[in-house]
Steps between C-alpha positions, in 0.01 A plus 500: 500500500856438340825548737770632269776340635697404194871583430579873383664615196782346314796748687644458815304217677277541812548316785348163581377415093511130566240256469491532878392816508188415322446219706518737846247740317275228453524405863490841600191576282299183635566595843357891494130339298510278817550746713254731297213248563580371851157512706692606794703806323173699344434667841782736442551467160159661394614837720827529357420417134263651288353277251613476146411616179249300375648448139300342190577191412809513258299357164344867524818690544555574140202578365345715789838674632834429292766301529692624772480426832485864646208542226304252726638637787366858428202384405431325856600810665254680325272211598577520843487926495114486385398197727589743819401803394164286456473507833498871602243643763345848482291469837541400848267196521640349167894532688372375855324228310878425249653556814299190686507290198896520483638547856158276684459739791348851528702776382633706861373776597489852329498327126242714402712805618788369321302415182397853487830620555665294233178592229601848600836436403400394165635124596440185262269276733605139425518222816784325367722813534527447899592180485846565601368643832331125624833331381677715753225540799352165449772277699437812820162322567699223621666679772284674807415844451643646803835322359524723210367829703786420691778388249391850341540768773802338587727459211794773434336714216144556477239740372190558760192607463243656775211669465517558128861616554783355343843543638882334471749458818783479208638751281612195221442684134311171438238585825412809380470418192249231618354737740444747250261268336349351796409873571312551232223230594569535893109590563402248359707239705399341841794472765801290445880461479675422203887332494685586249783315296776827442743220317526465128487141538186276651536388838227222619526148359284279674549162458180359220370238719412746807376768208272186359365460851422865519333509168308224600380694781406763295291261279319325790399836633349642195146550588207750439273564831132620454532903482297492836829373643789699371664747640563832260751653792907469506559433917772733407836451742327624823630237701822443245758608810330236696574212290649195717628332233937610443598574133641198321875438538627547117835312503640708218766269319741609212559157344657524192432465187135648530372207324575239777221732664300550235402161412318406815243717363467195256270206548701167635548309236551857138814479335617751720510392871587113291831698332873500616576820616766653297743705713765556256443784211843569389467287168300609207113409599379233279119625289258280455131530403429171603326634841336769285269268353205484754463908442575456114322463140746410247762716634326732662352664819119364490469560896620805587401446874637163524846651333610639801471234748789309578378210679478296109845717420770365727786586210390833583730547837823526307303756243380803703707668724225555769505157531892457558595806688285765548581816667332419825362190609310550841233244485197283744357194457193697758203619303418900599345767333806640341413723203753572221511608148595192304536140582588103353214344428608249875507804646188595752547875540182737412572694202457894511574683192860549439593821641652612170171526322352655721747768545500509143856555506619622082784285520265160574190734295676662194298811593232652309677395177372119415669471168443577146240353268558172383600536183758784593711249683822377483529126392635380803569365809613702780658416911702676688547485871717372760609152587321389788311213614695432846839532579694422185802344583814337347389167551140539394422745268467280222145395639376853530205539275601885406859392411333196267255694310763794395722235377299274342347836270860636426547421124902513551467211740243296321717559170823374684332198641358411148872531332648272826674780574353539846294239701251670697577612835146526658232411266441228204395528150135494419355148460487342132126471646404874399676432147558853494596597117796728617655175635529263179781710338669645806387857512312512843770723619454718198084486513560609896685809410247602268260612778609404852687789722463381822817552811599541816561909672632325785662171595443552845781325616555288830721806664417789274751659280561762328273600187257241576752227381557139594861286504299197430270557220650848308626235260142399430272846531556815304283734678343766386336855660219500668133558259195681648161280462347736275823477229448157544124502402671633121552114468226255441589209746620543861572123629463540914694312681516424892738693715584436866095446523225597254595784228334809625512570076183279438234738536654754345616305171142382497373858455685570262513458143724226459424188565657305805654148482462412867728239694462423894451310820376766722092525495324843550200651592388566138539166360121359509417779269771467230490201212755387381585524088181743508678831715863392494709205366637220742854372502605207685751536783828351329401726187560214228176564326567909417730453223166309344290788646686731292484310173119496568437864496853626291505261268851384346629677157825308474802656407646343160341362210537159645238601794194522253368165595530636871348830486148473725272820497457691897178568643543839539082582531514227805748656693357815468137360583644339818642840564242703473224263674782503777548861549078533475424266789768632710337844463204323619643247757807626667441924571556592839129509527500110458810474777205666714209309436768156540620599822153602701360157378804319606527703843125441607526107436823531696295699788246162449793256553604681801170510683416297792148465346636449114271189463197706554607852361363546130318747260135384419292836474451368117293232661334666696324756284 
C-alpha cells in the first residue's frame, strides 16, 4: 500500500513540502496500522468497515491485469461482484439456513412471508445485502425492549402501525413520503411505532465505547433455541401504553463544528478522537493524502466502505462542510430508534430508503429518459448544482467540499495557478504522485477544459441575495443555469458529490447510462449491494486522485508537438463497461420493488428487537418439516 504524499508539481508550492511533512506522514501512517490491528478496536471496526479487496500479489499485476492500478482495481471488483452473487438463494430453507450461518440466530418471524413477497417482487436473494440492517439494529439488543417501545411512541414525528394499518400524526413531505412506502407492505407488518429523523442532517451520536458495550450485547445473545422452544408470534404493543419505563431524556446539544460530535463515534485511541480540533476555517484547507492511505492502492480508492469513515480521516473536519457547519445540528449522545434517510458511518440511526427514490422524484430520477447509448455521448464531464454542504459562510467556505471540487476542475483556475498567476484559493494541485502527463509541460488547465463543464446555479449565500449571488465568492464561481438530469445523462461521466447530506442524485446517475464517479461520507441503505470499481467508480473525499481517474479512462493527447512523449491512450471500453454493469444491477438492485422487500425485512427484525420475548421469538418452520 503506497501513501502518495510527495511534493506536487513544479508551480506554485503546496503547503507544508518540508522534510517534516514526510516525517508527520510517517508518524501518522504508523499510528492508523496500529490502530487497524489493536485487539481491543476490531469489535467496532468489523461493523463499520467492510473488508478489502483482496488484490493479487503485485508480481502478477502485469501480466494478468495491466499496468495500472485501476486495471487491478476493476478487476477485484469484478472479483468481488461474482463472489456474492455466488451466494444467491432461490428457496426458503437455503435463506433461513444463509440467514443462521451469517446473523447466528433464527431469522424472526414471518421470513417465509417476506421471502415470498420479495421472490414475488422479482428480488436478487443474497444475505450479505441486509447487512446494513444488523449494523443499525444490532447495538438495540443492548437496551431493554420496553425502552425502545417507549423511546418510539414518544418521540415528536413518528409513523404507527396497528392492525395492518399504517398511519402518520405529521403532515412533513418527508412522512408521507415514508408512509407512502410503509403502506405498501402495511399487512404484512406486526404493530409498532416508528421515529422518524425529518432533518437533512443525522442526529444520534452515541459515544463508541457505550455502542461497543451494546454490540457486545448483541453478540453474547446470539443464540438458536430448539424449534420446540421458539416462539413464531410478535406480542405486538398490547400492553405498549402500559410501559413503566419514561422515554430517555435526549439532551439535544448544537456544539459546533459537527465534528467535535462526530468523533465520539470513534474508538478511544483513531486518529480522530486523538486529533486537535480545528475551529478555524477561514484559511485555505491544507490536502493531503497522507490519511487516505489505509482506504488506498497506489492512489486509489481500494475500500470503498472504509473511504467514508472518518475516524482514520481526522484532516477531514476542515474538508466537508457537514463537518464544519451544517445547516442544523440537533444531536444525542442517547441511543433510540430514530430512523432517517442517510447517515456518517458514527452515526446509529436505522436507515430507510431516502425518500427521494422512492418518490421517484425526475429531478433526483431523470425520468423515463436514462441517457443515450454509449457511444452517442458527449466526451465529458458534467455537474451542476448548488453550493451546499452547511451553511457556507465568509469565514469557512473554503472547506466546503462543493466549493473545492468546482474549483479544483475549472481549467481557468488550474491554468492560472500553473503560470503563478494565481495561488489557489481553496484547493491544491494534484500530487506529483499521480504523474499525470498533462502536468509535465503545464497544460493541466488546458487538458481540464477539454472535457470538464462542471458549476455552481446557486451560491447559496449566508443571507440570500439577489440572482442566487454571493459577496464573498462571485470572484471565484461563474455560475451557470440550471441542467435537467436527463440533459445531463448526454455526457458520459457525472462525478456525485455530497450536499448538505447524501446526494439524492446517486440512484438515479446509477441508472443511467453514464457512468458515476461517486464521492461521500453519508452511508445508505443500498450500499451492501453495490461494488465498488464494478457498478460505479470511487473517488476519495479530498478528490486528489480524479484528475488521475480521468487520465485512466480519457487518456491524454497533448497539445503541441512537444507532448508526443506524453500522449497516454483512454480506456474508453472500461468506462463504458463500468457503466453499463452499473446501470444493469441497479435495474436489478435498487427498483422500488427492492425499497419494498428492504424495508419489510428491516421492519420485522425491528418488531423482534422490540419484543419483550425477542430472545425466544424466531422463524423455524424450515426445521420443522
Amino acid at each position: 500500500m503506497t501513501s502518495p504524499i510527495v511534493n506536487a508539481f513544479a508551480g506554485p508550492p503546496r503547503r507544508n513540502s518540508s522534510f517534516i511533512r514526510y516525517l508527520v506522514a510517517a508518524v501518522i501512517l504508523l499510528a492508523i496500522v496500529w490502530w487497524y490491528r489493536s485487539p481491543s478496536l476490531q469489535t467496532s471496526l468489523r461493523d463499520l468497515t467492510s473488508t478489502a479487496s483482496k488484490l493479487p500479489p503485485t508480481s502478477t499485476i502485469k501480466a494478468a491485469y495491466g499496468t495500472h492500478p485501476i486495471d487491478l482495481l476493476i478487476h477485484a471488483g469484478e472479483d468481488e461482484f461474482d463472489a456474492l452473487l455466488s451466494k444467491q438463494t432461490n428457496d426458503v430453507k437455503a435463506a433461513a439456513a444463509e440467514y443462521r450461518k451469517r446473523r447466528g440466530r433464527h431469522p424472526p418471524p414471518g421470513f417465509e412471508a417476506w421471502f415470498v413477497f420479495a421472490k414475488e417482487k422479482g428480488a436478487i436473494m443474497v444475505e450479505d445485502f441486509w447487512d446494513q440492517i444488523y449494523h443499525d439494529l444490532g447495538p438495540f439488543w443492548g437496551l431493554p425492549a420496553e425502552q425502545i417501545r417507549r423511546d418510539a411512541k414518544d418521540f415528536e414525528m413518528t409513523i404507527n402501525v396497528r392492525n395492518g394499518k399504517a398511519t402518520a400524526g405529521s403532515d412533513w413531505f418527508w412522512t408521507k413520503i415514508w408512509l407512502n412506502l410503509i403502506q405498501t407492505i402495511e399487512s404484512h407488518l406486526p404493530d409498532m411505532d416508528l421515529a422518524l429523523n425529518a432533518m437533512d442532517e443525522p442526529r444520534l451520536v452515541v459515544p463508541w465505547e457505550d455502542i461497543n458495550g451494546f454490540t457486545e450485547a448483541e453478540r453474547a445473545s446470539r443464540r438458536m433455541p430448539p424449534p420446540e422452544e421458539v416462539v413464531s408470534e410478535y406480542g405486538g404493543l398490547a400492553g405498549a401504553d402500559q410501559d413503566h419505563m419514561p422515554a430517555s431524556d435526549k439532551e439535544w446539544e448544537n456544539t459546533q463544528p459537527y465534528y467535535s460530535i462526530a468523533r465520539r463515534g470513534c474508538p478511544p485511541d483513531s486518529p480522530a478522537r486523538k486529533a486537535e480540533l480545528m475551529t478555524d476555517f477561514s484559511h485555505s484547507p491544507s490536502i493531503s493524502m497522507q490519511h487516505a492511505a489505509a482506504h488506498s492502492y497506489k492512489g486509489y480508492v481500494s475500500n470503498y466502505t472504509l473511504s467514508t469513515l472518518i475516524c482514520h480521516q481526522p484532516d477531514l473536519q476542515a474538508l466537508h462542510g457537514a463537518l464544519i457547519n451544517p445547516l442544523t445540528v440537533s444531536a444525542t449522545k442517547k441511543l433510540f430508534p430514530m430512523f432517517g434517510g442517510s447517515k456518517f458511518a458514527i452515526n446509529n440511526e436505522i436507515l430507510l430508503p431516502a425518500p427521494m427514490y422512492w418518490s421517484n422524484e425526475e429531478r433526483f430520477s431523470g425520468g423515463d429518459d436514462h441517457g443515450a447509448a454509449w457511444s452517442e455521448k458527449v466526451n465529458k464531464v458534467i455537474w451542476r448544482g448548488v453550493a451546499t454542504g452547511g451553511k457556507n459562510k465568509p469565514h469557512n467556505w473554503k472547506g466546503f467540499q462543493r466549493h473545492r471540487f468546482i474549483a479544483m476542475i475549472n481549467g481557468t483556475k488550474v491554468r492560472r495557478a500553473e503560470n503563478w498567476e494565481e495561488l489557489p484559493v481553496n484547493w491544491e494541485m494534484p500530487s506529483q504522485f499521480y504523474d499525470l502527463k498533462a502536468m509535465r509541460r503545464g497544460h493541466l488547465g488546458d487538458w481540464l477544459d477539454s472535457f470538464s463543464d462542471a458549476a455552481f446555479v446557486d451560491l447559496m449565500c449566508e443571507n440570500p441575495e439577489e440572482g442566487a449571488t454571493c459577496y464573498y465568492t462571485n470572484d471565484q464561481f461563474k455560475m451557470a443555469l440550471g441542467m435537467p438530469m436527463a440533459e445531463q445523462f448526454a455526457n458520459k461521466y457525472l462525478p456525485d458529490i455530497d450536499g448538505n447530506s447524501f446526494s439524492g442524485r446517486y440512484r438515479g446517475f446509477l441508472m443511467s447510462t453514464s457512468l458515476p464517479i461517486k464521492s461521500t461520507l453519508f452511508r445508505e441503505w443500498h450500499d451492501s449491494r453495490l461494488v465498488a470499481w464494478k457498478h460505479f467508480v470511487p473517488m476519495d473525499n479530498r478528490y486528489m486522485d480524479f484528475y488521475g481517474i480521468m487520465e485512466y479512462f480519457l487518456g491524454y493527447q497533448g497539445f503541441d508537438d512537444q507532448d508526443i512523449g506524453n500522449r497516454v491512450q483512454g480506456r474508453d471500453e472500461a468506462a463504458r463497461r463500468i457503466a453499463m454493469a452499473g446501470q444493469e444491477w441497479a435495474n436489478k438492485v435498487l427498483r422500488r420493488e427492492d425499497m419494498q422487500v428492504y424495508v419489510l425485512r428491516l421492519l420485522l427484525e425491528y418488531a423482534r428487537v422490540s419484543d419483550g420475548k425477542r430472545e425466544k421469538l424466531g422463524y423455524v418452520a424450515d426445521l420443522l418439516r
